[in-house]
C-alpha positions in Angstrom: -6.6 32.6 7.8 -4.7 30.1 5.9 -5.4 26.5 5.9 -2.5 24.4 5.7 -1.8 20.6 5.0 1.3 19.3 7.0 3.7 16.4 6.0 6.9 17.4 7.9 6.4 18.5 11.3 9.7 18.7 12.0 9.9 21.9 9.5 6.8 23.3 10.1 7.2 23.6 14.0 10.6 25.4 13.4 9.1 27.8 10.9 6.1 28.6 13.5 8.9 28.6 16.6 10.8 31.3 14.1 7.8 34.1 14.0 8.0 36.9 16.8 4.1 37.3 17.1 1.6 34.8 18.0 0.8 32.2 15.5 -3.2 31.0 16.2 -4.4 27.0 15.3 -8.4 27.1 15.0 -9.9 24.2 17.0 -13.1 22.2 15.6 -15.0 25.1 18.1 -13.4 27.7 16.0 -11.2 28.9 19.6 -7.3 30.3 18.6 -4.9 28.9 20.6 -1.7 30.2 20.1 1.1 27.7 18.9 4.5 29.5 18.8 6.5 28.1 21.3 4.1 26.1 23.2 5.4 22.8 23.9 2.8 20.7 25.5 0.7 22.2 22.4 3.5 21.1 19.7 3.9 17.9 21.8 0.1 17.2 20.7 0.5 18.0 17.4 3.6 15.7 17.0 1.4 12.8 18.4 -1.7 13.4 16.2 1.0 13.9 13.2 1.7 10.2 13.7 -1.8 8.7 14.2 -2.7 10.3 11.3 0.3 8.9 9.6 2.7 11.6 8.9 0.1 13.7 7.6 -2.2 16.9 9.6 -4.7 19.6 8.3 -4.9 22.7 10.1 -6.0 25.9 10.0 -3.9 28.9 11.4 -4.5 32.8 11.7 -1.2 34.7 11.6 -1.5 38.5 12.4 1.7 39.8 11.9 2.1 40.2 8.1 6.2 39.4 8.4 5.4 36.2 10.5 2.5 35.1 7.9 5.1 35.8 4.8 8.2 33.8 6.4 5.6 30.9 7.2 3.7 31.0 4.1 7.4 30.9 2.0 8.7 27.8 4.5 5.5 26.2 3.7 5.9 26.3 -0.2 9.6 25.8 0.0 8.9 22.9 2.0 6.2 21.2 -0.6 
């Protein structure tokens, strides 16, 4: 699991919509719902992105190692 902090959505959706596998968001319940290439799911992400003013906190599970890598780099190349 890796808990991220996001300030461009924009980047982060394209470098989740990039991965093969499945890429998991843990809700408040602790339920994965995957998020790659879901778009009612990245719809409400974009529109609690912009209440909480360009800014969102999630956690993610990524179980393909390759996926988790190219995320993880995009992530810190985006900081």
């Amino acid at each position: 699991m890796i808990k991220v902090n996001i300030l461009s959505m924009k980047n982060f959706l394209s470098a989740v919509n990039a991965c093969l596998g499945n890429v998991y968001m843990l809700d408040p319940c602790g339920s994965k719902v995957n998020i790659n290439r879901e778009e009612a799911i990245q719809r409400s992400l974009w529109e609690q992105f912009r209440k909480n003013k360009n800014y969102l906190r999630l956690s993610l599970v990524i179980p393909d190692p390759k996926d988790y890598m190219n995320l993880v780099s995009s992530y810190v190349g985006n900081c």
